[in-house]
N, C-alpha and C positions, 0 to 999 in steps of 0.2 A: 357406847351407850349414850342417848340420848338425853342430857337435863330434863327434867319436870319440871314445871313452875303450877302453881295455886292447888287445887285441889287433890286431896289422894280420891283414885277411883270409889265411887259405891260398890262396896260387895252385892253382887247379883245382879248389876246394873250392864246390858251389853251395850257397848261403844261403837261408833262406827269410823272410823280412820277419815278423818279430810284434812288433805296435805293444800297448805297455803303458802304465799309466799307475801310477808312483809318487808318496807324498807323503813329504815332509817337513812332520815334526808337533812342533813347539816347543811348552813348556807349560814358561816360566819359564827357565833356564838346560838343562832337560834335552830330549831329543828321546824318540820314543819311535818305536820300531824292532824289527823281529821278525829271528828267527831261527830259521830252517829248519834239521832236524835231517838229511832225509835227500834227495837221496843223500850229501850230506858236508854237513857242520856251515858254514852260511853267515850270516853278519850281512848285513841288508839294511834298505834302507828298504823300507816297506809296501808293496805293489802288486803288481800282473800283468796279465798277456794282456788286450785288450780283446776279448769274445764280440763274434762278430758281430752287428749291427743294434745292438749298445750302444755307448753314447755314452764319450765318455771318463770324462765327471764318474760316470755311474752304475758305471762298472769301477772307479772309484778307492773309491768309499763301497763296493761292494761289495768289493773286493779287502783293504779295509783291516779291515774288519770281520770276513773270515772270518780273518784272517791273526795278528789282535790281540784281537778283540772287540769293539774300540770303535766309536763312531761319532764322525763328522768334523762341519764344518760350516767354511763361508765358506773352500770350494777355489780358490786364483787360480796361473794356470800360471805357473811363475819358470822354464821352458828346455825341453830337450829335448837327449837325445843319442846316441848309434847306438855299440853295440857288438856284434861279431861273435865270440859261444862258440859253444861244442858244451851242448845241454840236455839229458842224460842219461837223466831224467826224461819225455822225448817222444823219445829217438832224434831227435834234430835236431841238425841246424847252422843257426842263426837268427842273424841282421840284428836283433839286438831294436834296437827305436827305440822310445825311452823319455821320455815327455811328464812333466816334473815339474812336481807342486804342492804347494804350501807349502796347508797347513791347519789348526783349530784343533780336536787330539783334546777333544771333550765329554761323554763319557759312556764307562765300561765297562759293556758290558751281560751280560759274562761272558768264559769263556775262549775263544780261536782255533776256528771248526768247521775249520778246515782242519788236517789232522792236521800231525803233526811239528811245527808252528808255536807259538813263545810269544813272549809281549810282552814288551820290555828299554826301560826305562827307561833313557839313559846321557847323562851330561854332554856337552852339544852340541862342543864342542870336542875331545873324548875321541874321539865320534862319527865326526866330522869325520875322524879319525887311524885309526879301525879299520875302521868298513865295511869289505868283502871286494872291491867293486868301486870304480873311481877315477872313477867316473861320480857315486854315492851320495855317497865321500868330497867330491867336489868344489861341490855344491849343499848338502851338511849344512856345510859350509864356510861357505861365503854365508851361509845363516841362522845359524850360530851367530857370525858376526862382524856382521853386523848388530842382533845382542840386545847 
């Protein structure tokens, strides 16, 4: 069985399943994390949606790159967990199930192409405590008590 994090379902509300993949990116004591500006001001860890016929790992190099710039290297999966919002942004109510991995950021090769997006640098611990969802806070937890 899969963890829940935030919300319990609405009764009578149908969900639609989008499987994503995010990472947690350690590099010394700090994490490195974006922040979507719109539709409301969100801290997160890096990732999203896996397209169809794509794999997990090529949605996480990809998602992370448009989201921060950077590129990743030596992705290993540390969970996975299911929360049920409203995505504003697509008119959905989504089951997101969320594949986390831990990776090692290598390279800025410039700014976010996904708009609204920039990269934050923040003290893993700190991290830990603000993320916007208790899914991100609870795996930036893990790695930052294990550094």
């Amino acid at each position: 069985m899969i963890r829940r994090f935030g919300d319990t379902p609405e009764p009578g509300q149908t969900y639609r399943r989008r499987v994503g993949a995010y990472a947690v990116l350690p590099l010394g004591r700090d994490l490195l994390l974006t922040r979507q500006y719109d539709p409301d001001p969100d801290l997160q860890l890096p990732g999203g949606g896996i397209d169809p016929g794509e794999s997990p790992i090529a949605a996480l190099h990809r998602e992370v790159f448009e989201e921060t710039g950077w590129r990743i290297a030596t992705p290993r999966r540390i969970g996975a967990f299911r929360r049920f919002v409203f995505m504003p942004e697509y008119d959905l109510w989504a089951e997101k199930l969320c594949l986390i991995y831990q990776a090692r950021p290598v390279r800025r090769l410039g700014p976010p192409t996904e708009i609204n997006h920039e990269p934050l640098w923040m003290d893993a611990r700190l991290a830990a405590a603000t993320l916007n969802n208790p899914g991100d806070r609870h795996f930036a937890g893990l790695v930052a008590r294990a550094s």
